[in-house]
C-alpha positions as CSV (number, residue, x, y, z in Angstrom):
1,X,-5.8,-45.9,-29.5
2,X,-7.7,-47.6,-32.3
3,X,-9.0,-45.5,-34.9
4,X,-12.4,-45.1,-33.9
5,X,-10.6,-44.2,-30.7
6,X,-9.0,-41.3,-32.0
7,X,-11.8,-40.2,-34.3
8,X,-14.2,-39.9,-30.9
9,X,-11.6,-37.9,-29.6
10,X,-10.9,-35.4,-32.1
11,X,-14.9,-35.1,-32.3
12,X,-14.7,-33.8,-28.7
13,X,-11.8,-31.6,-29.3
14,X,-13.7,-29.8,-32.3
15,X,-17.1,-29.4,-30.1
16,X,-15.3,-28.2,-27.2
17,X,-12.1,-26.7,-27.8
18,X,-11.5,-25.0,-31.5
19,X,-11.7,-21.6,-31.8
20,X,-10.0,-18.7,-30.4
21,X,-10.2,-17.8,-26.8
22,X,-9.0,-14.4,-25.0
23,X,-7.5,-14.3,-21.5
24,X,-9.9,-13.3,-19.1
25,X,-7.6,-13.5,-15.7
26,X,-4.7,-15.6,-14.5
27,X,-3.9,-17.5,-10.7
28,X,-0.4,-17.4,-9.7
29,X,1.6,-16.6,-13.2
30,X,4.2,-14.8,-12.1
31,X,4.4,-17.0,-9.6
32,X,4.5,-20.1,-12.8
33,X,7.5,-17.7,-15.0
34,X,9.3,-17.7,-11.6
35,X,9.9,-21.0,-11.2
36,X,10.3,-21.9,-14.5
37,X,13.4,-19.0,-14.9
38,X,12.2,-16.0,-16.3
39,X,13.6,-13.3,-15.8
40,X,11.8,-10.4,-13.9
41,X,11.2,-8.2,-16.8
42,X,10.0,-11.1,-18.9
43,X,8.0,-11.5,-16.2
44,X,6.2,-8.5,-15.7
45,X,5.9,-7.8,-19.4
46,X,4.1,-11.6,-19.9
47,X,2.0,-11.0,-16.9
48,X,0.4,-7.2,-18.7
49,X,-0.3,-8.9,-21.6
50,X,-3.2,-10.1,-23.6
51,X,-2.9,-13.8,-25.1
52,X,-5.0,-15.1,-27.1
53,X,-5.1,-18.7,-27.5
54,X,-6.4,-20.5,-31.0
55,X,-7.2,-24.1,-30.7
56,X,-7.9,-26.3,-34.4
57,X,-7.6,-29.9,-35.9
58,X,-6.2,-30.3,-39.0
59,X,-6.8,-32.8,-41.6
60,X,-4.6,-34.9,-40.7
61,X,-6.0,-34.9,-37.2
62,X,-2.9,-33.0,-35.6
63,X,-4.1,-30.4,-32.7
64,X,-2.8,-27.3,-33.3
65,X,-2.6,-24.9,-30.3
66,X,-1.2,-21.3,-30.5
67,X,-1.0,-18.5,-27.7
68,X,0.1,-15.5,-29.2
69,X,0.9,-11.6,-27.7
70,X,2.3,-8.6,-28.8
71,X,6.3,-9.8,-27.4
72,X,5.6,-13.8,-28.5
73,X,4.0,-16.6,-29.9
74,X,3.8,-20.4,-28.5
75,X,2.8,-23.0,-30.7
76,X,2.5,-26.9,-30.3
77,X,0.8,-29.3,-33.3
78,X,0.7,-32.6,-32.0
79,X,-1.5,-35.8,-33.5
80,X,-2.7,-37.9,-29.7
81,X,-0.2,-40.4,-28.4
82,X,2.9,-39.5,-30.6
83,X,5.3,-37.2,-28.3
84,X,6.6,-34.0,-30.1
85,X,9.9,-31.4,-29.6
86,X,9.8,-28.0,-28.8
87,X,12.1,-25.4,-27.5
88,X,10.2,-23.2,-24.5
89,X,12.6,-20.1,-24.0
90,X,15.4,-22.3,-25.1
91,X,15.0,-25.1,-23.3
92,X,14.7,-28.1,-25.5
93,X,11.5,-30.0,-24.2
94,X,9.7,-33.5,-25.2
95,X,5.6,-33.1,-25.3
96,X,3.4,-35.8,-24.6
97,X,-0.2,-34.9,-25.5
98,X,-2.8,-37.3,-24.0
99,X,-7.0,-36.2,-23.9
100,X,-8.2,-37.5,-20.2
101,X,-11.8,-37.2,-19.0
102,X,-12.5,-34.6,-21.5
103,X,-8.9,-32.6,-21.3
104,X,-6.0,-31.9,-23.2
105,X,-2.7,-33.0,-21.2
106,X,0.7,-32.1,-22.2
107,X,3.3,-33.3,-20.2
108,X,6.8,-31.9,-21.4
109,X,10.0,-33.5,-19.9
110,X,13.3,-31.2,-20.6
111,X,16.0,-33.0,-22.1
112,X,18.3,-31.2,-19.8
113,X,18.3,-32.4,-16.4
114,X,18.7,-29.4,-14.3
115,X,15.8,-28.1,-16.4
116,X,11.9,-28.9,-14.4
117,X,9.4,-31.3,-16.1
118,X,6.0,-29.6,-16.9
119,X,2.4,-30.0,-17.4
120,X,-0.1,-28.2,-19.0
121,X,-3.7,-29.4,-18.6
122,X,-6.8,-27.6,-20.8
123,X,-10.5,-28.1,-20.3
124,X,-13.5,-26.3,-20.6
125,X,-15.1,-25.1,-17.3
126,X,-18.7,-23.4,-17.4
127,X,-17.4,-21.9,-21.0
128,X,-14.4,-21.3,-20.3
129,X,-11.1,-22.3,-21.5
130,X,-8.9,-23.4,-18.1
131,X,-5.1,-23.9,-18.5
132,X,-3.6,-25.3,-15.9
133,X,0.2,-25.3,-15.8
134,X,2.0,-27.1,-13.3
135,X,6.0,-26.7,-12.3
136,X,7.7,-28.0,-9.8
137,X,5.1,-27.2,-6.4
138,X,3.7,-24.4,-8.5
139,X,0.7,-24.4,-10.0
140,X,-1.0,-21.7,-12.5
141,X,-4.3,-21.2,-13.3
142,X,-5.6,-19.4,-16.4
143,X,-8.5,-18.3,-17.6
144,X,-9.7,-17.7,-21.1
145,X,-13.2,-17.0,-22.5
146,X,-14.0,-17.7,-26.2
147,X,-13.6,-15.0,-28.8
148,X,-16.4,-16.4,-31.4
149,X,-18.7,-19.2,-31.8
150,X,-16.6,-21.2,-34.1
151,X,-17.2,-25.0,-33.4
């Protein structure tokens, strides 16, 4: 990407994405933890709760995305095109953040080999936020309307 490149797409990333967004319903989750491992507990408890997702740039044009509940919080701070570590429920994972046709892509590739590749796909839909998470032949759906008119 050439500079102007990424400056274009961090543009559309501010207008479209930052702010904070509340989940509003979810397609197959449990469904999503299952395959990835979780226990059913884990399970159950992630599926009652109430994320909320905050999306910002930061100066130094790194994405930072953070989905936070009572029992957890995720984070991932990228900059495009430079892959990233980070350890989902203890399974160390290499993130490779792209921005397609308007979305934010994240493709994570375990480093252990009996672990399952994943990707998580954002965009916005009709205002909403739409996180698609895909494992194995599973595929998640969630839905998340914005919190506040931040832009």
């Amino acid at each position: 990407l050439t500079r102007f490149g990424v400056l274009q797409i961090m543009d559309e990333i501010k207008n479209k994405f930052v702010g904070k967004w509340k989940l509003d319903r979810s397609e197959r989750f449990e469904d999503f933890l299952r395959e990835c491992g979780v226990n059913f507990f884990v399970r159950k408890m992630a599926g009652m709760a109430s994320p909320v997702s905050e999306i910002s740039v930061k100066e130094d044009d790194k994405v930072h995305i953070s989905m936070v509940t009572s029992f957890m919080t995720q984070e991932d701070c990228f900059k495009l095109g430079e892959e990233f570590e980070k350890d989902m429920r203890g399974n160390k994972m290499v993130g490779k953040p792209s921005v397609v046709d308007g979305k934010i892509i994240i493709e994570y590739t375990p480093t252990d080999p009996s672990i399952k590749p994943q990707k998580v796909t954002r965009e916005v839909i009709n205002g909403e936020l739409v996180q698609t998470m895909e494992i194995g032949d599973v595929t998640c759906k969630r839905f998340m309307k914005r919190m506040d008119s931040e832009v």
